[in-house]
N, CA and C of each residue as an Amber inpcrd file, in Angstrom:
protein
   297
 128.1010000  52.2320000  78.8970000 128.3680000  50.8210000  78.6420000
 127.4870000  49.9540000  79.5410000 127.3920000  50.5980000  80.4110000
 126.4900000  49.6730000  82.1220000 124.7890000  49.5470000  81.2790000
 124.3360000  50.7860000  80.3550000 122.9440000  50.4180000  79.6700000
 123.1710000  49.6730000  78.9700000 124.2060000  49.3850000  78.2650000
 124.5960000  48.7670000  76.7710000 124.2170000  46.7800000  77.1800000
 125.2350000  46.8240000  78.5010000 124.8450000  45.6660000  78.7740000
 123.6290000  44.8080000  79.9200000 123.1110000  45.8970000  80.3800000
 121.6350000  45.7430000  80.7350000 120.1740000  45.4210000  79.7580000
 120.8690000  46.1260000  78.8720000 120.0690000  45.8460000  77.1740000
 120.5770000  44.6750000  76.9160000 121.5640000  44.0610000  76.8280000
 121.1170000  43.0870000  75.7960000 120.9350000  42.0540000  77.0580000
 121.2670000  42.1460000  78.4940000 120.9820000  40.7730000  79.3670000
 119.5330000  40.9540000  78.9140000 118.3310000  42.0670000  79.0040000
 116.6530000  42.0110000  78.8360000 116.8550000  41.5780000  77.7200000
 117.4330000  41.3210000  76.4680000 117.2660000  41.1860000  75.7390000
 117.4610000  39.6250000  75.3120000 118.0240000  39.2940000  75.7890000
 118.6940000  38.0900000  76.0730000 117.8620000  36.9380000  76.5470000
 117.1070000  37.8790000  77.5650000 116.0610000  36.7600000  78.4740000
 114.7980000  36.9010000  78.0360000 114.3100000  37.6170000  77.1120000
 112.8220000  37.1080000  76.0080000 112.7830000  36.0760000  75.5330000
 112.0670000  35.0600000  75.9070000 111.8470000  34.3320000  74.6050000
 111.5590000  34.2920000  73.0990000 110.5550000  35.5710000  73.3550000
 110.3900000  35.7890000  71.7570000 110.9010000  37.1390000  71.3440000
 111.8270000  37.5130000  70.9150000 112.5030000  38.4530000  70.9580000
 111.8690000  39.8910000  70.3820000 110.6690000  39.3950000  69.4770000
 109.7860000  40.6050000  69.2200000 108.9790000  41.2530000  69.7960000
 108.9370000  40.8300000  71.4920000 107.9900000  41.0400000  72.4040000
 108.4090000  42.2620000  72.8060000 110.0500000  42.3470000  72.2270000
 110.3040000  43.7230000  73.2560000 110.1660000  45.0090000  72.5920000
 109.4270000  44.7590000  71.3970000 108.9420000  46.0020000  70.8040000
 107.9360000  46.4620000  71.0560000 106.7750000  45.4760000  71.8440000
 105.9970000  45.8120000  72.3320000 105.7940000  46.2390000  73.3250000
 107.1440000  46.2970000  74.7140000 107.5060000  47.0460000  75.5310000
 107.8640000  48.4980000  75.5160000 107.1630000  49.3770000  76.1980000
 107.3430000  51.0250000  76.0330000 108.8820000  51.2790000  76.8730000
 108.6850000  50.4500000  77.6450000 109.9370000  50.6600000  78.7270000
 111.5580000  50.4610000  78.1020000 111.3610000  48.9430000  77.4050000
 112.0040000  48.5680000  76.5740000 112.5700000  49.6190000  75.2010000
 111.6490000  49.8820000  74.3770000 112.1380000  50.6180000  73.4380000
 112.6030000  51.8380000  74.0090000 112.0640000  52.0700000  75.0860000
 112.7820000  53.5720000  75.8170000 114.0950000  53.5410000  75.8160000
 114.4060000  52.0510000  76.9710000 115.9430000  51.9070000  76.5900000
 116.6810000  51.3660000  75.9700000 116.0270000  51.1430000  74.3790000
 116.9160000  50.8230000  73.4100000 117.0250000  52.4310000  72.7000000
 116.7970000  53.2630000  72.9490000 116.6760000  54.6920000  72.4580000
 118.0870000  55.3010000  73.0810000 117.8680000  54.9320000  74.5020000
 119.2440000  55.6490000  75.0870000 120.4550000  55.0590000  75.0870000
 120.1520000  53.6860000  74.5640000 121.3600000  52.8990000  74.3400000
 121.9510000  53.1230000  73.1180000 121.5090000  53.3250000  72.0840000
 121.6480000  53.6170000  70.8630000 121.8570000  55.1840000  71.0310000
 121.8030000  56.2190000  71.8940000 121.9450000  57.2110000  72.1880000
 123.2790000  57.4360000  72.6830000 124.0500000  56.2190000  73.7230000
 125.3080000  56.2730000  74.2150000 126.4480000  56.1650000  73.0290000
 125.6080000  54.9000000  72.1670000 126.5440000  54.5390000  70.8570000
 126.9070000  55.5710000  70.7620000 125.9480000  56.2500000  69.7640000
 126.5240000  57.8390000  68.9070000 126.5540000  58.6370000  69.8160000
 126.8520000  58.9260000  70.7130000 127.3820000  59.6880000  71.6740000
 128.9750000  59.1810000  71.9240000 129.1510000  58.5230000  72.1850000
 130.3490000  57.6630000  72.1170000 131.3400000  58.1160000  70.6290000
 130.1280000  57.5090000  69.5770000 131.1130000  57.6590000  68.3950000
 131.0930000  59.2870000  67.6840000 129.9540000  59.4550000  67.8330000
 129.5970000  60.9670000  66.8180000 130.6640000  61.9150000  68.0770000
 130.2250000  62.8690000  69.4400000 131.1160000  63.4790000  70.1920000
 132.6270000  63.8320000  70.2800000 133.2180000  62.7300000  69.5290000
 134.2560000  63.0460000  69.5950000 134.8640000  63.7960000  68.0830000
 133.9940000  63.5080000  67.1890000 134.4070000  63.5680000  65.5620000
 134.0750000  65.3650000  66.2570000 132.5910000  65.9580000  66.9830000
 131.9940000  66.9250000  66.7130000 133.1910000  67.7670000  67.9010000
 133.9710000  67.4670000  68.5440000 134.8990000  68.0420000  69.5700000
 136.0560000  68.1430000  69.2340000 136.3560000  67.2990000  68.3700000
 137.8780000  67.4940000  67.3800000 137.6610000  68.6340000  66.3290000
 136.2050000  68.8470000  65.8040000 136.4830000  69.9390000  64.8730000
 135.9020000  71.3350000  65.5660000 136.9420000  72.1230000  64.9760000
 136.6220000  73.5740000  65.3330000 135.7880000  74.3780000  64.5640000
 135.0200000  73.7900000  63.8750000 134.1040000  74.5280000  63.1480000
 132.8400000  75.0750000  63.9950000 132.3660000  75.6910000  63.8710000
 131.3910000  76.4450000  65.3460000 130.0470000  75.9270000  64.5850000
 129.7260000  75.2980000  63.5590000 128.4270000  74.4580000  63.3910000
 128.5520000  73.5800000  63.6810000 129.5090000  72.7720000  63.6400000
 129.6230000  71.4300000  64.3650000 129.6970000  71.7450000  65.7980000
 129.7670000  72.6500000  66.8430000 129.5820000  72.7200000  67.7940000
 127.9840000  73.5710000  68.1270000 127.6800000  73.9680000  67.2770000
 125.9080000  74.0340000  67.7580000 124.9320000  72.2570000  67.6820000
 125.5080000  71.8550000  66.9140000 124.9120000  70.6490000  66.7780000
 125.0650000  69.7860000  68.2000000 125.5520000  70.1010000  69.0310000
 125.7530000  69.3990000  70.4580000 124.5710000  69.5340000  71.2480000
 123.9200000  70.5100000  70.8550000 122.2730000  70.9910000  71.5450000
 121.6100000  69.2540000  71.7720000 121.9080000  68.5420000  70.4110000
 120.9390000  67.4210000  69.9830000 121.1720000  67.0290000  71.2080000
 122.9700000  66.1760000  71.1290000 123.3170000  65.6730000  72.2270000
 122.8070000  65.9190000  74.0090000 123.1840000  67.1980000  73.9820000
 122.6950000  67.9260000  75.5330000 120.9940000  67.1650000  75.9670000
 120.1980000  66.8040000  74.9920000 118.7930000  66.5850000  75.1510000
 119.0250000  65.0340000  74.8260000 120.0220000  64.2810000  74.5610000
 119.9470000  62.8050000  74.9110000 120.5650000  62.2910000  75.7920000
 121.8000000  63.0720000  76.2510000 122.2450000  63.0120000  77.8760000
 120.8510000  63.6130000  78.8250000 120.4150000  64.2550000  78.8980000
 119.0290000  64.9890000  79.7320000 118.1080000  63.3550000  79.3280000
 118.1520000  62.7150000  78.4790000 116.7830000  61.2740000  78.5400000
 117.6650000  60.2630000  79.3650000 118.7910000  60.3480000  79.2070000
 119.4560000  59.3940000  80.0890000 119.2950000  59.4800000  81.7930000
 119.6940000  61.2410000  81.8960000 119.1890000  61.6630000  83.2730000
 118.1070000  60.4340000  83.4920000 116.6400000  60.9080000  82.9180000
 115.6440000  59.8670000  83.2070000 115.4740000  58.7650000  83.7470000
 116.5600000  57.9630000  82.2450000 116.6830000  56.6660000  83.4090000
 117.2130000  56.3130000  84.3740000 118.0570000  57.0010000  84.6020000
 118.3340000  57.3230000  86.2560000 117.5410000  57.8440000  87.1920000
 116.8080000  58.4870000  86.6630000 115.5800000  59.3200000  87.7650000
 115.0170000  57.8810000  88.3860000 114.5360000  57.0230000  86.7830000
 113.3390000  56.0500000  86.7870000 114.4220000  54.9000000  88.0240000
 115.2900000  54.7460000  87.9310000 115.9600000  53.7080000  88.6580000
 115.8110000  54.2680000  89.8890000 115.9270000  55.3410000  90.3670000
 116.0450000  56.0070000  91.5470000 114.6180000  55.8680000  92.4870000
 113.8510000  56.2210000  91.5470000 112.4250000  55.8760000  91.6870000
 111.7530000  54.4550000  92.3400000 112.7950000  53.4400000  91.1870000
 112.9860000  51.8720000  91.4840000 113.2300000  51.8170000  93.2490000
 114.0740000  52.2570000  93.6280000 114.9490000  52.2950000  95.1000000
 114.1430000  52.7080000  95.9850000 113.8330000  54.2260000  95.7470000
 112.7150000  54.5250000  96.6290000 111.3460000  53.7890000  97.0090000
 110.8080000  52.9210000  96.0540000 109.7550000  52.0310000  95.8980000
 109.7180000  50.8500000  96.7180000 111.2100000  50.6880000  96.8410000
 111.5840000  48.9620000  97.0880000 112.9200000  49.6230000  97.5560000
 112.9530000  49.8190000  99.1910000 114.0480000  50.2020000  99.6740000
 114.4730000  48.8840000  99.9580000 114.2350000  47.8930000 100.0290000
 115.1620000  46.5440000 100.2280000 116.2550000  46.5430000  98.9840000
 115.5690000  46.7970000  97.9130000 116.2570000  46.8820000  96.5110000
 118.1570000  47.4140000  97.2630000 117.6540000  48.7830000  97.3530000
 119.1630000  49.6860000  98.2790000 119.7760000  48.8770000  98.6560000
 119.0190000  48.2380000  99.8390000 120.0990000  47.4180000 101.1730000
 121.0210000  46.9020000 100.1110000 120.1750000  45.8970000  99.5670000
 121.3330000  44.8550000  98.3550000 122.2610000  45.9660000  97.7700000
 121.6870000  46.9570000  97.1430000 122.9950000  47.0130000  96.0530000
 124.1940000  47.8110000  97.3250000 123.7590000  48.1980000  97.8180000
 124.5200000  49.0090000  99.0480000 125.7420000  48.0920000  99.7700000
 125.2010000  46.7250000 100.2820000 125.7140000  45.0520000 100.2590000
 126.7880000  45.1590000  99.0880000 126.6590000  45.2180000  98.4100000
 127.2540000  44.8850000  97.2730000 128.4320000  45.5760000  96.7710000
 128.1130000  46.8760000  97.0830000 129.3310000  47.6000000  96.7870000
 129.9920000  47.7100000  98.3420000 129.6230000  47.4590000  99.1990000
 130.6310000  46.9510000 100.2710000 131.0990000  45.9010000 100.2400000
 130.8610000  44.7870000  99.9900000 131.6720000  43.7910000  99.5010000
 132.7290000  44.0060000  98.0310000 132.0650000  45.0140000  97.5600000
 132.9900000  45.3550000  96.3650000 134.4630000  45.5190000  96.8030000
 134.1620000  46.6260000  97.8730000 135.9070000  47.0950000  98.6580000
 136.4260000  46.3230000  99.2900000 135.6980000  45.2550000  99.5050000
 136.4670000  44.4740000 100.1320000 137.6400000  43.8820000  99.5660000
 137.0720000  43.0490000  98.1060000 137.8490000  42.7270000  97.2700000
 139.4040000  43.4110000  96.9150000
């Protein structure tokens, strides 16, 4: 849900909204967002049934959770780059507990 709405704030803040097709980064994570959807919706239809082809078909899944990994790698990457980035979010979730 946390990509779902990171997508549409970038999405949100284009002006021209077709620009973001021309983003590689962008369509990357409209891939994994649209990846959580049916993960979300398809997973559960394919875990309720006991049919053992509907459970080979989870392979797909296993390799769009593994692209998600990614963007986590790529964020991680973000942090390491720009360790100030850390301090803040680090800030942040200490003030979180505070609450």
């Amino acid at each position: 849900i946390s990509f779902a709405c990171e997508w549409l704030v970038r999405f949100g803040a284009l002006r021209r909204k077709l620009d973001a097709f021309k983003d590689g980064w962008f369509i990357l994570d409209s891939l994994l967002v649209l990846s959580d959807v049916l993960d979300i919706l398809i997973l559960g239809a394919f875990m309720d049934s006991d049919d053992s082809r509907a459970n080979g078909n989870t392979s797909l899944l296993r390799l769009v959770r593994l692209l998600r990994l990614f963007k986590m790698a790529r964020m991680m990457r973000l942090f390491r780059a720009v360790p100030e980035l850390m301090i803040l979010v680090q800030g942040m979730v200490a003030a979180l507990r505070s609450v």
